[in-house]
C-alpha positions, 0 to 999 in steps of 0.5 A: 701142827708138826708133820706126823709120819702118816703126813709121809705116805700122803704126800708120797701118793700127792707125788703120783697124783701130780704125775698123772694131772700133768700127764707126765711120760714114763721118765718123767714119772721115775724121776719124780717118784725117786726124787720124792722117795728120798725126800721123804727120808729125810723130812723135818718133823719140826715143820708143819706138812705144807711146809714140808711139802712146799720144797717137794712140790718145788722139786717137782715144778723144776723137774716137769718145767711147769711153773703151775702143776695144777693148771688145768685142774684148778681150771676145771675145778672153777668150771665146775663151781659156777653153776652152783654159786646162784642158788647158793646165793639165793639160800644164803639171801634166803635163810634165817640165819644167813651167817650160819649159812655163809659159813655153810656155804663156803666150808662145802667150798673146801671139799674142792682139794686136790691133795687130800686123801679123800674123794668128793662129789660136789653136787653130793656135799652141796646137797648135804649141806643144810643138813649137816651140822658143825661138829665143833660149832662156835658160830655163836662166838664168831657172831659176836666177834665180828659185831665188834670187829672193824676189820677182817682177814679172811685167809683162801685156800683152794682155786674153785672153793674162792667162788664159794669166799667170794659168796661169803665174804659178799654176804659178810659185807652185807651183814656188817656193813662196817666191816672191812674185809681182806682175802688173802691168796697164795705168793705163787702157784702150789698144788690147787691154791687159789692165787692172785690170778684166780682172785683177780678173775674171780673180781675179788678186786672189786668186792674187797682187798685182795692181797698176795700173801707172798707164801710158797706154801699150801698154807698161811707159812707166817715166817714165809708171808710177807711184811704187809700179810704179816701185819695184817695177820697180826693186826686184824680184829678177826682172822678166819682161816679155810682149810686144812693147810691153813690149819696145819700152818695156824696150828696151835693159834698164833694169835686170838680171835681166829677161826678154823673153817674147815672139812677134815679130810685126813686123819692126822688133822682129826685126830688133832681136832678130836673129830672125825674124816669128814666133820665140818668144823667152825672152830673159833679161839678167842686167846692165845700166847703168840708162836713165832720163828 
């Protein structure tokens, strides 16, 4: 999907947030602001937001010095995911559906973004969970593409909500056992993605294949990845992609057999979706015509 005006004003106010995670002094703070205020004049409305928002960001590194903006914030976004991955797990060993609840599970994950425009509580959305329904359900459709698929790619999103793939992608293998499976990460540090060193951490290594997209963007940019995740996107019997970046850059389906795992936290993405700020979407396309360039 393409940037919409209302993208502007959010990534103006993601500038401020910035500021005050890297607790920037006063003339650090005017020159973040300007730079981003004349920016913002001058966006391309042919690109998707987090390619658009991927040069600010940018920007906003080499202004401050700091390779990583979120550092410390990921950091504390991971802290405070741990104490809930055993009952987590335990729910998803538990249930009779333990693919509805993986998908649960690791959509409640997705409330861990630092660039949205709405707040969360982590211990209120995981107490909502199991009685909050998918607004577009097609969870049905994702179970019998994954009975027939031999690979899967999983696309990440946001350091902290990785704990929660790490459960899904755990019980997927448990589920399929045939079914190999690819988490994919960000090419570099941008805003609160989950890269390579949170994966790695995390001992995604040991689950199942990690790759390094190679992006530089808060979402699956194809014509930004690499090679390799190029052809692992295009080559993978199923493709399941988190969150709203994601979407943004997936946005219409580059390819089929591609769900949308995602909470909408903003009202251009559900304005796209046709839902509402807040619905929980499993959104699963089985064809598509090919965009690329």
């Amino acid at each position: 999907m393409k940037i919409d005006a209302a993208c502007v004003g959010c990534i103006v106010a993601q500038s401020q947030r910035v500021c005050d995670a890297i607790h920037a002094d006063a003339a650090l703070r005017s020159a973040i602001t300007l730079h981003v205020n004349n920016a913002s004049q001058h966006f391309d409305f042919s690109l998707s937001p987090p390619e658009v928002a991927t040069d600010v960001y940018e920007e906003m590194a080499r202004l401050s010095g700091m390779d990583d903006l979120y550092a410390e914030q990921k950091a504390l976004s991971i802290k405070n995911a741990e104490p809930f991955l055993p009952r987590l797990r335990s729910a998803i060993a538990q249930a009779d559906d333990p693919l509805h609840t993986l998908l649960k599970v690791a959509v409640v994950g997705n409330v861990i973004d630092l660039a949205a425009e709405v707040s969360f509580d982590l211990e209120e959305q995981i107490a909502q969970l199991f009685h909050t329904p998918f607004a577009i359900d097609d969870t049905s459709r994702l179970r019998e593409a994954l009975a027939q698929a031999q690979t899967l790619l999983y696309i990440g999103d946001n350091a902290g909500e990785h704990l929660f793939d790490y459960l899904a992608i755990e019980a997927l293998q448990k589920l399929y056992p045939s079914l190999h499976v690819s988490y994919m990460v960000r090419g570099r540090a941008i805003i609160n993605d989950v890269t390579l060193k949170e994966a790695r951490e995390a001992g995604f290594e040991s689950l199942c294949t990690l790759v390094d997209s190679g992006v530089n963007s808060p979402g699956f940019a194809y014509t930004r990845a690499t090679p390799e995740a190029q052809r692992l996107f295009d080559e993978s019997d199923v493709v399941l992609t988190k969150g709203m970046g994601n979407y943004e850059c997936l946005s219409p389906p580059q390819r089929g057999n591609l769900c949308y795992l995602l909470k909408v936290k903003c009202g251009v993405v559900a304005a796209s979706l046709g839902q509402s700020i807040g619905d929980l979407i499993c959104r699963y396309v089985f064809t598509s015509l090919p965009e690329r360039g």
